[in-house]
N, C-alpha and C positions, 0 to 999 in steps of 0.2 A: 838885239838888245844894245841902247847906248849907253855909251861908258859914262854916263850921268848919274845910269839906275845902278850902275855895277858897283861905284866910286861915291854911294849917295854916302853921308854922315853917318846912318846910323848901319848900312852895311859894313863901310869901315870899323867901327866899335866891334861889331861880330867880328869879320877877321880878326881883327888884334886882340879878341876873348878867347878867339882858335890857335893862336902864334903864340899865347902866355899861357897857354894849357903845360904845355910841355913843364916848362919852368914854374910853374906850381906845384906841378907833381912831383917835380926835381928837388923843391925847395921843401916841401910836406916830407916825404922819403926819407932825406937826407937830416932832420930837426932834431937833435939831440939836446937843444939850451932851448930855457926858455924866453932868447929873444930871437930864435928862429922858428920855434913854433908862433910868435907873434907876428911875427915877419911872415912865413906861412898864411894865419888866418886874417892875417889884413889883405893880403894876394887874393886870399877868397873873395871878401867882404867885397875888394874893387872889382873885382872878374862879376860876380852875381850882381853890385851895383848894375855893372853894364850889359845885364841881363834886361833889368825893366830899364834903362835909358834910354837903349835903342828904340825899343816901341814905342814910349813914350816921345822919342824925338820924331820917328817916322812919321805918328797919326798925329803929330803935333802940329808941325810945319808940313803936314805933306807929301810925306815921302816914302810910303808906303808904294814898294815895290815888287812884283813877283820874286825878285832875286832872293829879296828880304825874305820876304813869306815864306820860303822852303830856306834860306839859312840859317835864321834867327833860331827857330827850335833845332836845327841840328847841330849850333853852335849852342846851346843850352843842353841840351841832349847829352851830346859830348864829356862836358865842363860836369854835370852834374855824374855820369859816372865816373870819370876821374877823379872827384872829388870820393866817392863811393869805394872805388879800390883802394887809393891810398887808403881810407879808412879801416877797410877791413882788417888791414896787418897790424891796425894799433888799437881798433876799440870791440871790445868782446860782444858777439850777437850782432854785430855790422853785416856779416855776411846774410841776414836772414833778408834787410834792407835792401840791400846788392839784388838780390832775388826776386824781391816783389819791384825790384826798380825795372829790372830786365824783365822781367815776366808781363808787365804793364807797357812799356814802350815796346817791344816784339811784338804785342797784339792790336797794339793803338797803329804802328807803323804798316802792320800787316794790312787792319780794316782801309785806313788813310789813302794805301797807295791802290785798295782792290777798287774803293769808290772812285779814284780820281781816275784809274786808266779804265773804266769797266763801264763807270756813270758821267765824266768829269765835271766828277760833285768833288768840293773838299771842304774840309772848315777853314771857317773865316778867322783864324786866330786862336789862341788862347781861352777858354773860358774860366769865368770868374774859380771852379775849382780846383783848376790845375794852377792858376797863379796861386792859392792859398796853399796847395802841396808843395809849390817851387818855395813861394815863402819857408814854410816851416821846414821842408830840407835846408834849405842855405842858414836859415838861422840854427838850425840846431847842430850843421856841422862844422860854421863856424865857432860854436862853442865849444865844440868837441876839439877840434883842433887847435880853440887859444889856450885852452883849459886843461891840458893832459896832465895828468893822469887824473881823471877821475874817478870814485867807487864805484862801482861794477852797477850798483843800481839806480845812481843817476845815469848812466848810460841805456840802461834799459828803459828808462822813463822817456828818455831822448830818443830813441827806436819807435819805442811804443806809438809816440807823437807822430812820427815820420811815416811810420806803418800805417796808423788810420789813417791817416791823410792821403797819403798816396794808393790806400784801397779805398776809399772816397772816391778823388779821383777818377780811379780805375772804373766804377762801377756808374759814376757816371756819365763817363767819355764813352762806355758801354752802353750808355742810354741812348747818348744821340746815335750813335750807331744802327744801335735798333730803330730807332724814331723815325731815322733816314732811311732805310732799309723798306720800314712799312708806309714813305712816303711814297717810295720810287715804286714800289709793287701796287702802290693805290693809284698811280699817275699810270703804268704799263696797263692796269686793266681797264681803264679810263679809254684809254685808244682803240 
C-alpha cells in the first residue's frame, strides 16, 4: 500500500475524527455550563461534519481507497458510540438506544466480516438507509447535547426517532445480507 492511499485527504479527516474522539468525550463528561455543553455539541456537529466530507471528498476527486473503505465506517462506528455512552449518564432511556446501536453493528460486523473472508463479497459503501440513521442520530444527539436539560419526553421522542431509524436500518442491511446469501447459493448450484 502507498503512502498516497494511506495519507489521501479524506483518510486524514478520519484519523483526526479518531484522535478528537477522545477529547469530545472528555469535553461532553466534563460540561457543567452551558457554554461547555455548546462547546461540546459543536465538537460533535464538526466530528459528524467530517463524517459525510470524507466520502464525499474521496468519490469526489477520486480517492476512494481500500484503506478508506474499512476506515471510514470504523471511524464513524467508533465516534457514534462514544457519542452514545457519554449520552447515557445524562439523558434518560439513552441506554435502550446504546443497545439497538450495539445489537445492530455486532450483527452488521459479524455478516460483513463472514462474507468478505468466506465469499470476498463486501458492500460497496454506505447505503442510502444507513446515511439517513447516521443522519437522525447525529442530529438528534447533537440537540441533545446543546439542549440539556431537557423534559424527559422530548427526550423520548428523540429515542424514539433514533430507534426507528436505526431498526430501519437494521432490517434492511439484514435484507441485503439475505439477498446476498441467496445470490451466492443461486451462483454455487449453478456450477
Amino acid at each position: 500500500m502507498r503512502a498516497k492511499e494511506i495519507f489521501s485527504i479524506p483518510n486524514i479527516i478520519s484519523y483526526i475524527r479518531i484522535l478528537f474522539m477522545p477529547v469530545f468525550v472528555y469535553t461532553n463528561v466534563t460540561a457543567s455550563s452551558k457554554s461547555e455543553y455548546v462547546l461540546s455539541s459543536f465538537m460533535l456537529l464538526a466530528l459528524a461534519v467530517t463524517d459525510f466530507l470524507d466520502g464525499f471528498i474521496a468519490r469526489r476527486y477520486h480517492m476512494v481507497t481500500e484503506i478508506g473503505k474499512a476506515l471510514d465506517p470504523v471511524a464513524d462506528k467508533l465516534f457514534q458510540l462514544a457519542i452514545a455512552v457519554c449520552l447515557v449518564v445524562r439523558v434518560p432511556g439513552m441506554w435502550v438506544i446504546l443497545i439497538i446501536f450495539l445489537i445492530k453493528e455486532t450483527v452488521l460486523t459479524l455478516c460483513s466480516t463472514y462474507y468478505l473472508f468466506r465469499y470476498h463479497r463486501k458492500m460497496d459503501g454506505a447505503k442510502w438507509f444507513g446515511k439517513v440513521s447516521t443522519a437522525v442520530f447525529y442530529t438528534m444527539t447533537f440537540l441533545m447535547v446543546l439542549l440539556p436539560p431537557l423534559p424527559v419526553q422530548v427526550y423520548y421522542v428523540m429515542e424514539v426517532l433514533m430507534g426507528i431509524t436505526l431498526m430501519i436500518s437494521f432490517i434492511m442491511y439484514n435484507q441485503f445480507f439475505i439477498d446476498l446469501h441467496r445470490e451466492l447459493k443461486k451462483n454455487n448450484e449453478l456450477k
